[in-house]
LUMSEZA-701849 format. One record per atom (N, C-alpha, C, CB): residue in one letter; z, y, x. Coordinates in steps of 0.05 Angstrom, whole numbers, padded with zeros to 5 digits, always signed. Glycine has a CB too. Layout:
AZYX
...
//
This chain:
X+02469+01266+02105
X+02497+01272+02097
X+02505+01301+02106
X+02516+01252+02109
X+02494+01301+02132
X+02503+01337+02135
X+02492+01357+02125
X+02502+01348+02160
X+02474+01348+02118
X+02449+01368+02103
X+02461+01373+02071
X+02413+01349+02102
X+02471+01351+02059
X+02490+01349+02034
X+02516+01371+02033
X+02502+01317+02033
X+02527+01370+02055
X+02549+01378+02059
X+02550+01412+02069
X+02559+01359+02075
X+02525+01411+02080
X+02521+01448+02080
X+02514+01459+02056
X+02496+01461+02100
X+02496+01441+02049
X+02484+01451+02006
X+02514+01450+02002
X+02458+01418+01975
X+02529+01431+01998
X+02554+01440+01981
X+02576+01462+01979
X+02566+01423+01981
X+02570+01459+02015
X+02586+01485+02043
X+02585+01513+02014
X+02551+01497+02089
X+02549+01517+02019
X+02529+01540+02009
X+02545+01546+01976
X+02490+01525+02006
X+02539+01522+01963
X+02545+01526+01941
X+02576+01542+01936
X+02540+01500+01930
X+02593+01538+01950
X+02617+01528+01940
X+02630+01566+01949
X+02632+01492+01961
X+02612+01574+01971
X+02617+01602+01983
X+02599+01612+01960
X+02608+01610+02019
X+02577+01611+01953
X+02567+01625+01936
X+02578+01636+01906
X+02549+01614+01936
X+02597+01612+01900
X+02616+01616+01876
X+02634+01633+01879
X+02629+01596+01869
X+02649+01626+01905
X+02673+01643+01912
X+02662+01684+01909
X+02684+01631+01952
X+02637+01675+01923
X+02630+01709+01920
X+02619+01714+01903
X+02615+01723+01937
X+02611+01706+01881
X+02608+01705+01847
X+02626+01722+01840
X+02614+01677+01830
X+02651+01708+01840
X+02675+01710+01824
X+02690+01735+01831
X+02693+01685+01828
X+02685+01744+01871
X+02701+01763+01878
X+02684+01795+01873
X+02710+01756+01909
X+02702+01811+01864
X+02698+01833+01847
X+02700+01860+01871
X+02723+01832+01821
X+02683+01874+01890
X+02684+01890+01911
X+02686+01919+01890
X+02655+01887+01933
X+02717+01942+01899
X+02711+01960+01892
X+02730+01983+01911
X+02713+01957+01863
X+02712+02005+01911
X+02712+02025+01922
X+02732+02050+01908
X+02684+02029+01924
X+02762+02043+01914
X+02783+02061+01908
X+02787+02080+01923
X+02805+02050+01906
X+02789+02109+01914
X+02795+02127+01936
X+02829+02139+01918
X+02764+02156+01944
X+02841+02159+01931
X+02864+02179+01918
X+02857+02209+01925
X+02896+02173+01930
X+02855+02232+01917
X+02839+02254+01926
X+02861+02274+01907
X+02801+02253+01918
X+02878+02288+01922
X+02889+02309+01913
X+02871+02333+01909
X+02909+02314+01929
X+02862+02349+01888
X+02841+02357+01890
X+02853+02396+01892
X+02818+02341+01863
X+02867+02396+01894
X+02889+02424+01898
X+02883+02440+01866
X+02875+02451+01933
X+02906+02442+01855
X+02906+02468+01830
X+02895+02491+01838
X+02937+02478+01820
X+02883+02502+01816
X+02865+02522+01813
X+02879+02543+01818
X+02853+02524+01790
X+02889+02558+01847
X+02902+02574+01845
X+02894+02603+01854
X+02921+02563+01854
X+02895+02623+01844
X+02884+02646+01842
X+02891+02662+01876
X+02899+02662+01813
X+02907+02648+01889
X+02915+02655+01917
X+02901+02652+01934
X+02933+02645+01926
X+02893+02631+01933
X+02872+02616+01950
X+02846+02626+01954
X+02867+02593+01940
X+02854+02658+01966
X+02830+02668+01973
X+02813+02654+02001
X+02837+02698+01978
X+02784+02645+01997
X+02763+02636+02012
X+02769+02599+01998
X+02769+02644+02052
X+02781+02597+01981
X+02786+02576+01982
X+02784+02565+01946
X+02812+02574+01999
X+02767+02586+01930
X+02772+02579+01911
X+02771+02557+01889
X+02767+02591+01908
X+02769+02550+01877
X+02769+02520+01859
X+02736+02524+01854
X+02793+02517+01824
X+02723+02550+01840
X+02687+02560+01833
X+02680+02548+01857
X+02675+02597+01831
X+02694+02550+01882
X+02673+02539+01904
X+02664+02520+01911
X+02676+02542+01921
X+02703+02505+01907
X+02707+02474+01916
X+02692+02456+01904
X+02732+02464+01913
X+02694+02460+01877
X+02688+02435+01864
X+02661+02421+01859
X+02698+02438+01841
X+02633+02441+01868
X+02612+02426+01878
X+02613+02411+01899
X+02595+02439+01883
X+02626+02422+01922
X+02626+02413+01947
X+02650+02372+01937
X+02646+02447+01974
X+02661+02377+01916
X+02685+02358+01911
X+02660+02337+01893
X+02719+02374+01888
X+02643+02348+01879
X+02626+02329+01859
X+02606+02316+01881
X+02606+02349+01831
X+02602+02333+01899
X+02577+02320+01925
X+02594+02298+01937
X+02565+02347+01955
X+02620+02299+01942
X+02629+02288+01957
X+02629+02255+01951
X+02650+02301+01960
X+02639+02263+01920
X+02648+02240+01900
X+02616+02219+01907
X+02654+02257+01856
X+02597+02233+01904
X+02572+02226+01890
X+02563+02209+01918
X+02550+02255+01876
X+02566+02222+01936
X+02551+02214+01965
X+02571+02192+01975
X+02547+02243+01991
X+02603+02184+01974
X+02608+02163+01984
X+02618+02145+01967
X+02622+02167+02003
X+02610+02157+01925
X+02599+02131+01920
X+02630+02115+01914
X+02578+02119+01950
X+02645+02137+01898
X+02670+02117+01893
X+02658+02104+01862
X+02707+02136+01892
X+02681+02085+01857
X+02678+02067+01843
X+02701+02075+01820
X+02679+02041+01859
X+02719+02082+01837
X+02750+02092+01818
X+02771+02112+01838
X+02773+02057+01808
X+02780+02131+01824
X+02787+02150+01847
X+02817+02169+01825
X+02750+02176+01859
X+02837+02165+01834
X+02849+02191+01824
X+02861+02204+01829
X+02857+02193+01812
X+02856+02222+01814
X+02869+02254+01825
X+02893+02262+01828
X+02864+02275+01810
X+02901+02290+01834
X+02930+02299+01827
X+02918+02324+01826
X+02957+02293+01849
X+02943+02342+01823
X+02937+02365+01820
X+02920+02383+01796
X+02929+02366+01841
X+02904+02363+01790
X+02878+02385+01771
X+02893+02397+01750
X+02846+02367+01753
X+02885+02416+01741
X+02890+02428+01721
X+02873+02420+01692
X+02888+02454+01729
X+02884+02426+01672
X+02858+02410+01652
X+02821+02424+01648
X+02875+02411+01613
X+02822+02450+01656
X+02796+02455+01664
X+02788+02452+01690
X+02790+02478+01659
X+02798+02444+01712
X+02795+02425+01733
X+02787+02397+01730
X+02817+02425+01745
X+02803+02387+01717
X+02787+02357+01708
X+02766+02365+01684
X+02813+02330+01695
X+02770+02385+01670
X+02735+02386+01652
X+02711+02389+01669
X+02730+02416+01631
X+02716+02408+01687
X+02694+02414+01710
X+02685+02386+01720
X+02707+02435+01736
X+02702+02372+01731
X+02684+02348+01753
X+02685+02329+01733
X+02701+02336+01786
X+02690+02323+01704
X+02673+02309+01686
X+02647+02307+01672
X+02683+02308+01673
X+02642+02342+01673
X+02615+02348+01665
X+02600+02355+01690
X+02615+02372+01643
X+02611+02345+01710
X+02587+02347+01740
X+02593+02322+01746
X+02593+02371+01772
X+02609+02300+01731
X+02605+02261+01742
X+02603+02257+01713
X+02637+02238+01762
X+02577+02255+01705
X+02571+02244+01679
X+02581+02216+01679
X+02542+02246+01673
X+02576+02199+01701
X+02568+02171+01703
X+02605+02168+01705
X+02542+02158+01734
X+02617+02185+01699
X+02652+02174+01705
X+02666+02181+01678
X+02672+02195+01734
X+02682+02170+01680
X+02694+02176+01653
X+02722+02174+01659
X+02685+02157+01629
X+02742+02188+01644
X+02772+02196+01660
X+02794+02191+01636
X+02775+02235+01672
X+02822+02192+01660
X+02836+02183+01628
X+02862+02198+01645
X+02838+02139+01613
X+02886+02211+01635
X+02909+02222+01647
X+02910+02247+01631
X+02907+02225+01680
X+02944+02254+01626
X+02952+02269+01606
X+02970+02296+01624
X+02969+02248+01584
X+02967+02317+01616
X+02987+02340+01626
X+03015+02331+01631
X+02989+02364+01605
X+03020+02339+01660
X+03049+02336+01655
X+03075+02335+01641
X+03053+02343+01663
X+03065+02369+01636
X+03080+02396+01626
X+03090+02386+01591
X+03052+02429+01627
X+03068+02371+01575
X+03069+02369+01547
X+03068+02350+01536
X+03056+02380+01536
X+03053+02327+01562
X+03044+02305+01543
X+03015+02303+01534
X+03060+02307+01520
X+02997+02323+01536
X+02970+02337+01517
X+02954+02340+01549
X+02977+02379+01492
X+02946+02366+01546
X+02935+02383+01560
X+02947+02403+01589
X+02928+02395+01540
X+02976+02410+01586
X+02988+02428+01589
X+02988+02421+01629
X+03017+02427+01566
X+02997+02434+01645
X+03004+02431+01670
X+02986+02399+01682
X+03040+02430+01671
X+02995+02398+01716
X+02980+02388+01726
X+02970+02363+01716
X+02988+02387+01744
X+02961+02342+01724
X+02947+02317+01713
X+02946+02300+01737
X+02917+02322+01700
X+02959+02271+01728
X+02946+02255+01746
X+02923+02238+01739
X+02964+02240+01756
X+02892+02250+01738
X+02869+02236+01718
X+02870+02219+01745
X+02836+02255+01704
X+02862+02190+01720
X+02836+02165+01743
X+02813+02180+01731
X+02833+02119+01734
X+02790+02178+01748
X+02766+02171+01741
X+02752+02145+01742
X+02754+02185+01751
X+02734+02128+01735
X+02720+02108+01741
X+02698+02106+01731
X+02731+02088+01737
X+02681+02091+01740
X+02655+02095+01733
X+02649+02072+01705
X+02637+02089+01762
X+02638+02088+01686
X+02635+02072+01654
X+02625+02059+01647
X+02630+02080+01635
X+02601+02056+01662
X+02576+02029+01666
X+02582+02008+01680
X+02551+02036+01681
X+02604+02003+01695
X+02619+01985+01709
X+02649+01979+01701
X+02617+01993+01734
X+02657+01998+01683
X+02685+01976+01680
X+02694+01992+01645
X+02720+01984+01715
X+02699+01983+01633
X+02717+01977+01611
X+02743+01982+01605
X+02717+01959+01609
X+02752+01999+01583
X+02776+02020+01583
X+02790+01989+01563
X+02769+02062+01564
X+02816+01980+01578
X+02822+01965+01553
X+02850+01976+01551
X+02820+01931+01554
X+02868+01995+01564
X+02890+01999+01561
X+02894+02030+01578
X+02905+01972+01569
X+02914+02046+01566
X+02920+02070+01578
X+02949+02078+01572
X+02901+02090+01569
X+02951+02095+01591
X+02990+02094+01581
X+02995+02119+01606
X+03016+02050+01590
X+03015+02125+01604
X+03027+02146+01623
X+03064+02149+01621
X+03011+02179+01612
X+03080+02158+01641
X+03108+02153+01642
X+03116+02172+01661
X+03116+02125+01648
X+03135+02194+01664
X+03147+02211+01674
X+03168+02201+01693
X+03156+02225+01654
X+03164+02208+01726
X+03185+02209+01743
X+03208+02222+01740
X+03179+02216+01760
X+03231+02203+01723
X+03245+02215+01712
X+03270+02198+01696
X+03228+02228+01700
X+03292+02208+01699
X+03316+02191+01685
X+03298+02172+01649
X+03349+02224+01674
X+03280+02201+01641
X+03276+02197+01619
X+03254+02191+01616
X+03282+02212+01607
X+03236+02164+01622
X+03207+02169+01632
X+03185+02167+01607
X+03200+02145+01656
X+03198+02168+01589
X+03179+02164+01560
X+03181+02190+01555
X+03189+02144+01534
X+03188+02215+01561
X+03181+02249+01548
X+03177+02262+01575
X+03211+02268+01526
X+03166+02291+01575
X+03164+02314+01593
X+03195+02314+01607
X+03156+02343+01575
X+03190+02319+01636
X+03219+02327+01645
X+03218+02322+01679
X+03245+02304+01627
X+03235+02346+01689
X+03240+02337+01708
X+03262+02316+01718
X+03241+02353+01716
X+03257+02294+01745
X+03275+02273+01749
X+03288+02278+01772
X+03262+02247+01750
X+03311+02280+01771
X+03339+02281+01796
X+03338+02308+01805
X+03335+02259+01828
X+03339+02307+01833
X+03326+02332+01845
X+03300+02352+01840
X+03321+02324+01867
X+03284+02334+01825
X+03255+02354+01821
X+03259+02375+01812
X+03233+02346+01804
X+03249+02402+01820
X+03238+02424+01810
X+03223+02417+01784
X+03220+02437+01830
X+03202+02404+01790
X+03182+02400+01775
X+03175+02368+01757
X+03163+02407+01795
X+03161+02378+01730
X+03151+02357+01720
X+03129+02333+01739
X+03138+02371+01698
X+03138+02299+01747
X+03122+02289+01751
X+03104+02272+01740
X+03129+02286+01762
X+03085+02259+01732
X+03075+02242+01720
X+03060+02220+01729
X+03064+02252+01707
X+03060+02192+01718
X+03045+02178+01728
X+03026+02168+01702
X+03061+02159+01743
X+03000+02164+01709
X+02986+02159+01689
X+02969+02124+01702
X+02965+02189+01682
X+02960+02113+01676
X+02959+02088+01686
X+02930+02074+01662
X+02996+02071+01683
X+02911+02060+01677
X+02890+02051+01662
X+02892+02025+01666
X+02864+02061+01668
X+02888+02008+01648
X+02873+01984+01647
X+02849+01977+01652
X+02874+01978+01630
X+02836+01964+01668
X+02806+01972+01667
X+02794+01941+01672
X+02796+01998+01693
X+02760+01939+01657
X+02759+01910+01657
X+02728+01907+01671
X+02764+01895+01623
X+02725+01894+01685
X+02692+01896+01703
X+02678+01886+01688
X+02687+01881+01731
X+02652+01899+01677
X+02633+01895+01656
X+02622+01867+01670
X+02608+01923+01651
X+02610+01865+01682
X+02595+01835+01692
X+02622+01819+01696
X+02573+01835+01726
X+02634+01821+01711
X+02657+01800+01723
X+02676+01789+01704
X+02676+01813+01744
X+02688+01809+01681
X+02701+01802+01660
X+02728+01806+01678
X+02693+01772+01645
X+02725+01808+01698
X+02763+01804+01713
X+02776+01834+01707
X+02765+01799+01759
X+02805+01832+01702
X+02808+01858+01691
X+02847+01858+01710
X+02803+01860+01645
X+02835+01886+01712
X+02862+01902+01734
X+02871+01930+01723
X+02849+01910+01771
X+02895+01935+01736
X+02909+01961+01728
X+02908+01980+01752
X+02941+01956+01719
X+02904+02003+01744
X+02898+02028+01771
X+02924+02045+01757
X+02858+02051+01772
X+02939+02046+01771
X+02961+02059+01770
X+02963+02104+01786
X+02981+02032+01789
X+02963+02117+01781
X+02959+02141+01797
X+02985+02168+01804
X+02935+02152+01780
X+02990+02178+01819
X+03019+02183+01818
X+03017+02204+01830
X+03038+02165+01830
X+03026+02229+01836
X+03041+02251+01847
X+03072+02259+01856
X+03036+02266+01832
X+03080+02254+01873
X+03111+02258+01871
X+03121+02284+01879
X+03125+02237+01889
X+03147+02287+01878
X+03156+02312+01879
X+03159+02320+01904
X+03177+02315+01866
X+03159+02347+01915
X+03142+02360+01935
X+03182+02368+01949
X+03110+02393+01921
X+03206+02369+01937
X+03224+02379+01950
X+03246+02354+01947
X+03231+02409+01938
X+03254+02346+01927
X+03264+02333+01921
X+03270+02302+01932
X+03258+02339+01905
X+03286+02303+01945
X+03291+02271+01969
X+03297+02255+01942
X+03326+02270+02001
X+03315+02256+01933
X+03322+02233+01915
X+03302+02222+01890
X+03347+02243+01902
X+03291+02245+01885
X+03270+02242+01865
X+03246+02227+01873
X+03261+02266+01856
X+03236+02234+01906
X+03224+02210+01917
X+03226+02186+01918
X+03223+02210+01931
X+03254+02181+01928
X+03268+02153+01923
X+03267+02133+01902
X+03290+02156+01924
X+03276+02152+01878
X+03280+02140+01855
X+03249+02134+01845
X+03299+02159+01835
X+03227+02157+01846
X+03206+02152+01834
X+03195+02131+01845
X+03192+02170+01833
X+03201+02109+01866
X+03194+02089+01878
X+03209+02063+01868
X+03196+02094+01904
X+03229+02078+01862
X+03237+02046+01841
X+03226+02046+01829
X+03259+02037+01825
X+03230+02073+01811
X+03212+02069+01771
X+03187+02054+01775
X+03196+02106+01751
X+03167+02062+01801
X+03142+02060+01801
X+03143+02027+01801
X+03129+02077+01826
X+03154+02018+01820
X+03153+01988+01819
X+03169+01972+01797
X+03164+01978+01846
X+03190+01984+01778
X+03199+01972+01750
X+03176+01971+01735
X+03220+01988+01735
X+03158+01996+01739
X+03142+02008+01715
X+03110+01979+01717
X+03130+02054+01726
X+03112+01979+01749
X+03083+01960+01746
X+03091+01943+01740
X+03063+01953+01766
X+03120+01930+01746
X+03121+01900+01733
X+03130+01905+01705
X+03143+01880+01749
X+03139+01917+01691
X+03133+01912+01664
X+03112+01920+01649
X+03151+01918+01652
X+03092+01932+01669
X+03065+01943+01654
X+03044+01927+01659
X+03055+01970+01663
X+03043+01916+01688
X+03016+01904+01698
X+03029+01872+01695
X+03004+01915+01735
X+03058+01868+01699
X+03070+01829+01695
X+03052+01828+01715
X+03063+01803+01661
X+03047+01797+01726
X+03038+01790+01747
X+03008+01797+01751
X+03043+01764+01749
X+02987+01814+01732
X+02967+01816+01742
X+02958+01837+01753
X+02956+01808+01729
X+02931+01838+01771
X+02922+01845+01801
X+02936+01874+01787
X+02881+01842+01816
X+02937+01898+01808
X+02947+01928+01804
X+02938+01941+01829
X+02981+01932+01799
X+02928+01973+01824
X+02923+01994+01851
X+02937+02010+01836
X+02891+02007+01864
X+02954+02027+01864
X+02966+02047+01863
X+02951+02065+01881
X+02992+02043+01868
X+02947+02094+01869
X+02937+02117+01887
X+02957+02133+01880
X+02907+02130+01883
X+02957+02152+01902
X+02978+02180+01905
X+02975+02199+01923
X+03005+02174+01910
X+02989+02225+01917
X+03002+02236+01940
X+03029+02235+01933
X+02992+02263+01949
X+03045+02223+01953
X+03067+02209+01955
X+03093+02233+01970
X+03059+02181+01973
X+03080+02247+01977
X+03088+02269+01993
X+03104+02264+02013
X+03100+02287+01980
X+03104+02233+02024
X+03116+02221+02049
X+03099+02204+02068
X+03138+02204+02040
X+03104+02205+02088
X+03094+02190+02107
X+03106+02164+02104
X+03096+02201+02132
X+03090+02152+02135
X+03097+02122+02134
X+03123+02106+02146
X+03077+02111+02148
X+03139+02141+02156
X+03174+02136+02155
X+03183+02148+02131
X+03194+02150+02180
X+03169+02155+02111
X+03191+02165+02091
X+03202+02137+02079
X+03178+02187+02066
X+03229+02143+02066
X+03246+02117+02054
X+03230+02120+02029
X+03282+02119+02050
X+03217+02141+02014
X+03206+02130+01990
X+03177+02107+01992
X+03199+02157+01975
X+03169+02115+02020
X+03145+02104+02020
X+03147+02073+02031
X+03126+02123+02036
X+03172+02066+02046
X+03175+02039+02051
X+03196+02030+02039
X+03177+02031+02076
X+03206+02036+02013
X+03213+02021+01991
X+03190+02015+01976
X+03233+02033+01975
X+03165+02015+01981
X+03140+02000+01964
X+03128+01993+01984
X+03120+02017+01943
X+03118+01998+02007
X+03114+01978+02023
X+03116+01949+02035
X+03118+01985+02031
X+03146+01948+02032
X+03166+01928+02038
X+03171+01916+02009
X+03194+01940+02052
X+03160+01924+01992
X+03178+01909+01962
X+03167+01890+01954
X+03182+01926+01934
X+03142+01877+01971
X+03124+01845+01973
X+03120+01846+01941
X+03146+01809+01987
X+03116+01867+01925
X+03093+01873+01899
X+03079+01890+01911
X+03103+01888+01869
X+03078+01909+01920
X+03054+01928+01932
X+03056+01933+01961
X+03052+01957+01918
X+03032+01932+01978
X+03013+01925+01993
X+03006+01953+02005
X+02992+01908+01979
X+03010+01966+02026
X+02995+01984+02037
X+02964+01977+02038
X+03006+01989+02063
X+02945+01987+02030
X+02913+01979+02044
X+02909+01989+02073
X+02887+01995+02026
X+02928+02010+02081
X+02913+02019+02106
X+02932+02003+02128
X+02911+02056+02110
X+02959+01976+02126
X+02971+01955+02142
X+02946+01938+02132
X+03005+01944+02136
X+02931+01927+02127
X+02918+01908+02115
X+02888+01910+02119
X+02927+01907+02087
X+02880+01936+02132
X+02856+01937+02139
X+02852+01934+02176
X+02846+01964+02124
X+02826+01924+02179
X+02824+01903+02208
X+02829+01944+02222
X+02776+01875+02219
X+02798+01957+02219
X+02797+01975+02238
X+02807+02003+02213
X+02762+01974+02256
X+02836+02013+02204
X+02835+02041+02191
X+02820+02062+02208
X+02863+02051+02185
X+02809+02081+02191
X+02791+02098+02204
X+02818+02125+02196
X+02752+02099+02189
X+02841+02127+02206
X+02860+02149+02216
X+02859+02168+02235
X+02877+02141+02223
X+02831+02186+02226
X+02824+02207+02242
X+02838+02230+02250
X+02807+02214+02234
X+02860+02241+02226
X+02877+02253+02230
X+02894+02254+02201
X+02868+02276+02242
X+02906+02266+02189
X+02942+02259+02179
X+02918+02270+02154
X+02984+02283+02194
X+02924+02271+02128
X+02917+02261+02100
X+02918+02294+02089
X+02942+02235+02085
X+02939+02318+02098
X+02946+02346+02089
X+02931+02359+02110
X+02978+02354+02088
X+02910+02385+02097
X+02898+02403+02123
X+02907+02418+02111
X+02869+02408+02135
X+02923+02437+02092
X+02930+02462+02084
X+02912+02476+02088
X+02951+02471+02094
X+02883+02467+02092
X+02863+02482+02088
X+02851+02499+02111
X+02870+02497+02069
X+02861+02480+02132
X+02852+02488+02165
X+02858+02468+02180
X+02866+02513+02180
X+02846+02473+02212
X+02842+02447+02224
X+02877+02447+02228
X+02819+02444+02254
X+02885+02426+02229
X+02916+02417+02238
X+02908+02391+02260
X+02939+02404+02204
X+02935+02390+02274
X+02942+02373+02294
X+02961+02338+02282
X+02961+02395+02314
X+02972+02343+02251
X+02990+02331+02240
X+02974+02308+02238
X+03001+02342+02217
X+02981+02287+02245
X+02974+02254+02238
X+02992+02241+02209
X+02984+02232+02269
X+03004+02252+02202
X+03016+02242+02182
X+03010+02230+02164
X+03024+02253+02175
X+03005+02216+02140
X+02989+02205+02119
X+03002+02208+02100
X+02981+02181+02120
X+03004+02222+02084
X+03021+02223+02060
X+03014+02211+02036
X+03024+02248+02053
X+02979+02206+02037
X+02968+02195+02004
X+02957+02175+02014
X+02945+02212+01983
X+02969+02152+01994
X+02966+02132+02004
X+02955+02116+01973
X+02994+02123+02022
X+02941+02086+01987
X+02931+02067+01965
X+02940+02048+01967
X+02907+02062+01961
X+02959+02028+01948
X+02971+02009+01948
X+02958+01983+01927
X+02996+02020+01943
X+02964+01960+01936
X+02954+01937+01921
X+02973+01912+01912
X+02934+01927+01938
X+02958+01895+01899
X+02983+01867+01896
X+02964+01851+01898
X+03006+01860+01866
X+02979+01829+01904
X+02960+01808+01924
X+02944+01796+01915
X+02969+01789+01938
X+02932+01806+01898
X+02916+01791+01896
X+02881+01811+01904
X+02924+01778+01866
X+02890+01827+01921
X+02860+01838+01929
X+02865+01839+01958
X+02849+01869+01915
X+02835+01838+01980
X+02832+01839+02004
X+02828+01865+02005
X+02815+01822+02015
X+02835+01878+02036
X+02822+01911+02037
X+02794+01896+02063
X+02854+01947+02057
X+02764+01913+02056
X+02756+01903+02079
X+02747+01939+02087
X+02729+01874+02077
X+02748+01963+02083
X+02765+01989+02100
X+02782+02004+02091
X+02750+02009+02110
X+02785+02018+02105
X+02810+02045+02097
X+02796+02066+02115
X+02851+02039+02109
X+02800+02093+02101
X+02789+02118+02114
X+02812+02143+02100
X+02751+02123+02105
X+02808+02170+02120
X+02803+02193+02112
X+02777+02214+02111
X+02819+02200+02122
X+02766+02211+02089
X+02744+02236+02098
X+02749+02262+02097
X+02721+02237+02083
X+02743+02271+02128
X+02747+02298+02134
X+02716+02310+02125
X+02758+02302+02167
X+02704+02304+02104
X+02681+02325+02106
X+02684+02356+02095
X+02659+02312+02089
X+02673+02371+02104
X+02670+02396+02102
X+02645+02418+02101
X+02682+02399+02117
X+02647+02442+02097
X+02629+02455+02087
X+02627+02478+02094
X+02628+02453+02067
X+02608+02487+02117
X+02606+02522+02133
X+02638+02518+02141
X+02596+02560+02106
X+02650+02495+02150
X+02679+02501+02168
X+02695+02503+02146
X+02681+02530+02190
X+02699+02504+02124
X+02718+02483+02102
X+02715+02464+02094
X+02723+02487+02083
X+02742+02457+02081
X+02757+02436+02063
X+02748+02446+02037
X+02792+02436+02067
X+02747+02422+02023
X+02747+02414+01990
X+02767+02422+01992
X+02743+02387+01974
X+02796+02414+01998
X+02810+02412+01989
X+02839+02417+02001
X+02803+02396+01982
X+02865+02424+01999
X+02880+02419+02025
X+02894+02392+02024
X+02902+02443+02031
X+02881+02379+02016
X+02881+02341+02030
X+02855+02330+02032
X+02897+02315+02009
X+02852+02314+02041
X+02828+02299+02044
X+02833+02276+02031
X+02819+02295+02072
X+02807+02265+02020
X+02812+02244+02010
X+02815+02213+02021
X+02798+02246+01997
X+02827+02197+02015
X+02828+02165+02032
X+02811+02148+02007
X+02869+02149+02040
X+02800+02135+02020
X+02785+02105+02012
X+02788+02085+02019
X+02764+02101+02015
X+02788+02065+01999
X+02791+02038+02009
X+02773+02025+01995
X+02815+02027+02007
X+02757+02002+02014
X+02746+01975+01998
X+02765+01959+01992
X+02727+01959+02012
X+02765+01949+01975
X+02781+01927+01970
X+02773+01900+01950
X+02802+01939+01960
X+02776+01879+01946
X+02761+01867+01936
X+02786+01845+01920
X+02738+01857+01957
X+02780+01840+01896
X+02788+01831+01879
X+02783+01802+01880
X+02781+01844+01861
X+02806+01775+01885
X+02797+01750+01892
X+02795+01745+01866
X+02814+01731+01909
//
């Protein structure tokens, strides 16, 4: 009888991990191509950004910042990825991008869409306080073996603007529930707040989305998420990955890797495992 009852034990865990779907989300501000940025240029970065991608092996990752020959560059150096996110600025091509990437041999494009932080979130525009155009871009994506299918949501918020933070944290959580309805969703960003900003714990707290790095046993919080492109002392975390419950995190990181004593980037990127019940 006990011998029955471990075969069934066996069986019954073996299904469960059948069914559950392990994937490797990061958010990676990858800094605009900016002509200032002497020692720091984008020609330099963006091998050191394709090695990075390649060696820890994300699964789905998205950006901010790129410019649209910024995201051409690290598509034709990640063959195996395939991307989806529209210019701020136009709608097309034009100003920054919030691209997902994901990998094409593993998941399935069944839906795409994008929506502006903003009174007006169906055209180009800035919202409240912003200076600037924000955008959120958003995939559907479906796991080739598993068949289970989730929404990766990706975001940038505005860099001056208090209220526009605020507000872009409602839209964001109106926007997944009438986009994703009750099924699984990741949010990546740079949020441009920490883990006291009020924009960032009005989604924290809003029991639809899920910090991964409250939810992971050991976060690997080596130091704060912004290096402005040198060593800093700041612990802060500004880019963050969010979930809905229906996924486990089993880590959370920042990788500080670097190269002859630089940064890719002036953020580093965060990762999470997370696993899809």
């Amino acid at each position: 009888m006990k011998r029955i009852c471990s075969i069934i034990c066996l069986v019954v865990l073996f299904a469960i991990a059948s069914h559950a779907q392990d994937i490797r989300i990061a958010t990676y501000n990858v800094r605009y191509d900016n002509k200032g940025d002497s020692g720091n240029l984008w020609v330099n970065r963006y091998p050191v950004i394709k090695a990075l991608v390649h060696f820890h092996d994300f699964d789905i990752f998205g950006t901010q910042e790129g410019l649209r020959h910024q995201i051409d560059s690290l598509s034709a150096n990640l063959p195996e990825y395939a991307w989806y996110g529209l210019g701020r600025d136009d709608g097309q091509a034009k100003g920054e991008h919030s691209a997902i990437f994901y990998k094409k041999d593993k998941y399935k494009l069944l839906g795409k869409g994008d929506f502006w932080l903003s009174e007006t979130p169906e055209k180009p525009g800035p919202g409240w306080d912003a200076r600037l155009n924000r955008i959120c871009s958003w995939v559907q994506l479906q796991d080739v073996k598993s068949k289970k299918k989730f929404y990766v949501f990706n975001v940038h918020y505005d860099h001056q603007g208090v209220k526009a933070r605020q507000e872009s944290s409602k839209l964001i959580l109106e926007k997944i529930k009438t986009i994703a309805g009750a099924n699984p969703a990741l949010l990546t960003g740079d949020f441009n707040g920490d883990h006291n900003s009020e924009w960032y714990k009005l989604i924290a707290s809003s029991n639809i989305l899920f910090d991964t790095y409250n939810l992971a046993k050991l976060p690997y919080a080596n130091n704060g998420s912004f290096n402005s492109f040198r060593v800093s002392n700041s612990t802060a975390i500004i880019d963050h990955i969010f979930m809905t419950k229906q996924f486990t995190v089993k880590r959370w990181g920042i990788l500080t890797d670097s190269y002859f004593g630089k940064y890719p980037s002036d953020h580093f990127p965060v990762v999470a495992d997370v696993t899809l019940k």
